[in-house]
C-alpha positions in Angstrom: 18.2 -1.3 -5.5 17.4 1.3 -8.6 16.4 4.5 -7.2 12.6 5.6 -8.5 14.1 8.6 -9.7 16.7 6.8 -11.9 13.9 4.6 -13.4 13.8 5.2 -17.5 11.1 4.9 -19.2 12.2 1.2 -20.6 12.4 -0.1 -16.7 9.1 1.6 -15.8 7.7 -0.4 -18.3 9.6 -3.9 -17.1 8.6 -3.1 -13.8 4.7 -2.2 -14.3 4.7 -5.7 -16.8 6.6 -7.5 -14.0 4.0 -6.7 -11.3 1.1 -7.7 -13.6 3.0 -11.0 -14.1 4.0 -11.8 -10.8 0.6 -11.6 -9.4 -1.5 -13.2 -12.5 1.4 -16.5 -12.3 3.2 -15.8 -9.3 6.9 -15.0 -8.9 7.7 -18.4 -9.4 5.8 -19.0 -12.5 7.1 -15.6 -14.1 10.5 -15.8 -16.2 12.7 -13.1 -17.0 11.8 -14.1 -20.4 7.7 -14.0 -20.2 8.9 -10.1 -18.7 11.0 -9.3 -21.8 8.4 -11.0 -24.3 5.5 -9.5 -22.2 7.6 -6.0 -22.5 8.3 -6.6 -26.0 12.6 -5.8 -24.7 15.1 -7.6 -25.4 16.0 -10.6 -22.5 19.6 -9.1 -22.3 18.4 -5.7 -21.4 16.0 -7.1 -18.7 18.9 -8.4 -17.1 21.2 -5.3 -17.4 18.5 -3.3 -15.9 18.0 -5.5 -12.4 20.3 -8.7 -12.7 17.3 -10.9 -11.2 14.2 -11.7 -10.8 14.6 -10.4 -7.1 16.3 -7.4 -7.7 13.0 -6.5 -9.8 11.1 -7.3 -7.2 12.9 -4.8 -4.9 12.8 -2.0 -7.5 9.5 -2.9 -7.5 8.8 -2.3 -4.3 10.2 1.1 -4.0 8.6 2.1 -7.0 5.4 1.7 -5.3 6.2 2.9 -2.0 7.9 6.1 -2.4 4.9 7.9 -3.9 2.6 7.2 -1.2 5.7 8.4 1.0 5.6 12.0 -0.5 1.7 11.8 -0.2 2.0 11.2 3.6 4.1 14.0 3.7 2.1 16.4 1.8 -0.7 15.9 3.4 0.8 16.5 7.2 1.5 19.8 5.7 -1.6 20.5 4.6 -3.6 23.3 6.6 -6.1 21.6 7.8 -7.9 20.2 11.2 -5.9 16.8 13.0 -9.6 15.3 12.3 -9.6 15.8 8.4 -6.1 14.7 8.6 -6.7 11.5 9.9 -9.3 11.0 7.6 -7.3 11.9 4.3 -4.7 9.4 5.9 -7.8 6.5 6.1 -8.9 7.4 2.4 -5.1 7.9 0.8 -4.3 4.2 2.6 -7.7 2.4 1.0 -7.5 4.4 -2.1 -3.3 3.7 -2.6 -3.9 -0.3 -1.9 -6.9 -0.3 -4.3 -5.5 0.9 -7.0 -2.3 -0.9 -6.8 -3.8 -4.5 -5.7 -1.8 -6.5 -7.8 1.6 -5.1 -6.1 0.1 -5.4 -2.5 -1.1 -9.1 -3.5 2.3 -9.8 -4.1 3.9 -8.2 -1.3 1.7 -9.7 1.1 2.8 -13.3 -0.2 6.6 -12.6 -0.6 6.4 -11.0 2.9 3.9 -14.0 4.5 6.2 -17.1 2.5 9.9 -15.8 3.1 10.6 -18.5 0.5 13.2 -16.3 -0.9 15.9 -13.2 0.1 14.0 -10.0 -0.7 15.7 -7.2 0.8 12.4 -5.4 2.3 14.9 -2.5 4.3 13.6 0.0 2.0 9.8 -1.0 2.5 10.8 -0.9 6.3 11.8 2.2 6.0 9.3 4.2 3.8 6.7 2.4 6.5 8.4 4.3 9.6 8.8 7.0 7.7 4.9 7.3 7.2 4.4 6.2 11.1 5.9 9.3 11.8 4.0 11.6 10.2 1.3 9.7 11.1 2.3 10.3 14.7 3.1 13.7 14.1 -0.8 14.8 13.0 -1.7 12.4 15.8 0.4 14.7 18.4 -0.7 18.1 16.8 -4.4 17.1 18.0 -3.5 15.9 21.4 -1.6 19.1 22.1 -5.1 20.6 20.7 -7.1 19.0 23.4 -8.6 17.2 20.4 -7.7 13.7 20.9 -6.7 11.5 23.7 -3.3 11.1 25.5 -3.3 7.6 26.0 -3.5 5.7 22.8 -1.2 2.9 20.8 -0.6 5.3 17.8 1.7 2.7 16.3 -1.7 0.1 15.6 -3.3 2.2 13.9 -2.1 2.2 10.7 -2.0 -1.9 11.2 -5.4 -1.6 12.1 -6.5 0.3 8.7 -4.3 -1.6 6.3 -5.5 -5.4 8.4 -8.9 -4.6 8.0 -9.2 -3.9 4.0 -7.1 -6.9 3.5 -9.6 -9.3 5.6 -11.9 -7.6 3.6 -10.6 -8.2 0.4 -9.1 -12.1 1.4 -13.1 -13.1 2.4 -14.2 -11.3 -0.5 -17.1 -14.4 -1.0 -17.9 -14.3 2.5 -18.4 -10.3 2.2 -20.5 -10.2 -0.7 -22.7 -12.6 0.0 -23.8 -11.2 3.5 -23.6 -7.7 1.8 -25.3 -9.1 -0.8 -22.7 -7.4 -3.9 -23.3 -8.9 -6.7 -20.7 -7.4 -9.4 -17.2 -5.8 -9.0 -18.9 -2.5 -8.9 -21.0 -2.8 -6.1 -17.5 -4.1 -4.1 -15.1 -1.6 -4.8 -18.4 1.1 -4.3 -18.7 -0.5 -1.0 -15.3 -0.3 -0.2 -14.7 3.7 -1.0 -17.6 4.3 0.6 -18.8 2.0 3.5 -15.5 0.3 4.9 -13.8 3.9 4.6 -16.5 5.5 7.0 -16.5 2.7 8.9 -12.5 3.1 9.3 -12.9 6.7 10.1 -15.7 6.1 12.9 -13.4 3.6 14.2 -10.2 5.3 14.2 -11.8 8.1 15.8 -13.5 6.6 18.0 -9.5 5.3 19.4 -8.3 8.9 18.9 -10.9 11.5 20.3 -12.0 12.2 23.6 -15.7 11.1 24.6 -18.2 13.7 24.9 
C-alpha cells in the first residue's frame, strides 16, 4: 500500500476524485476510467500509481487515517486536564468523520459487505494505535483519582463513533423529531447537541459520582 508520505500531488488528486466517486456510484459503479476522466490523467498513469481499483481503495484508506492518528497523538501530549482530554477526543472523532463523510460512508460498506479483498491491516492498526492513547489519557485520570477504576475503556471509542453513525443512518427519523429542517440546522445539531450529549455520556462512564 502507498505510504501517505510518498503520495505526489498527481495521486492525491486520484485519490480525493476516487473517494468522491466511490461514494456518489459506489465502488462497483466507479471505473478506473470515470477516475482518470474525473482526474483529467491519463488511464495508464492511474494504473501505474495503484494497479487496481482496490489498491486505491487501500491507499485510500491510509490516507485518511494517518492524520487523525498524529492528531490522537498530539493531543495526549497536550497539557491539559484528563477531562478536557476526553472531550477534545469526542469533538476530534465527530469533527474528523464529518468532514470526511464520503470516505467513512464507504468504509462502512466495504467493511459491512466483504464483497471483495481489501487489505484493512493498516486501518486495524492506526485504530489500536488511537485505543492506546485513548487508554493512556484514560489511565492518567484514574491514577488522578479523577475517574473510575472499573470501566471497559476499549467501548468507548465504539460507543462515540456507533452513535454519530445511527445518527446520521436515521437521518429522516432524527430530523423530523428534532424537527431540522435544512442541512444547516443538522450538522449545527450535530457539533453542538450530539457532541455534549457524547461528553455527558462518556463522562458519566468515566468519573466517579459525587
Amino acid at each position: 500500500m502507498t505510504q501517505l508520505s510518498e503520495l505526489n500531488e498527481k495521486q492525491t488528486k486520484i485519490l480525493l476524485v476516487a473517494e468522491k466517486l466511490f461514494a456518489e456510484k459506489g465502488f462497483d459503479g466507479t471505473s478506473i476510467r470515470n477516475i482518470a476522466q474525473e482526474a483529467q490523467i491519463n488511464i495508464a498513469m492511474v494504473s501505474y500509481y495503484f494497479g487496481s481499483k482496490e489498491k486505491m481503495l487501500e491507499s485510500l484508506i491510509l490516507h485518511r487515517i494517518e492524520g487523525i492518528k498524529m492528531q490522537v497523538e498530539n493531543l495526549y501530549r497536550e497539557s491539559i486536564a484528563p477531562v478536557e482530554k476526553i472531550n477534545r477526543f469526542i469533538e476530534l472523532y465527530i469533527n474528523t468523520i464529518n468532514k470526511h463523510k464520503c470516505f467513512y460512508q464507504i468504509l462502512l460498506f466495504e467493511q459491512s459487505s466483504q464483497k471483495r479483498d481489501i487489505d484493512f491491516k493498516s486501518f486495524s492498526e492506526v485504530k489500536k494505535a488511537n485505543l492506546e492513547m485513548f487508554k493512556k489519557m484514560v489511565t492518567e485520570g484514574q491514577e488522578l483519582g479523577i475517574f473510575k477504576q472499573n470501566v471497559n475503556i476499549n467501548l468507548i471509542p465504539s460507543t462515540i463513533i456507533g452513535t454519530l453513525v445511527h445518527f446520521r443512518m436515521n437521518r429522516p427519523h432524527y430530523e423530523a423529531v428534532l424537527d431540522l429542517h435544512t442541512e444547516e440546522q443538522y450538522e449545527n445539531y450535530i457539533k453542538t447537541d450530539l457532541t455534549q450529549h457524547l461528553k455527558q455520556t462518556i463522562q458519566s462512564l468515566l468519573k466517579h459520582e459525587n
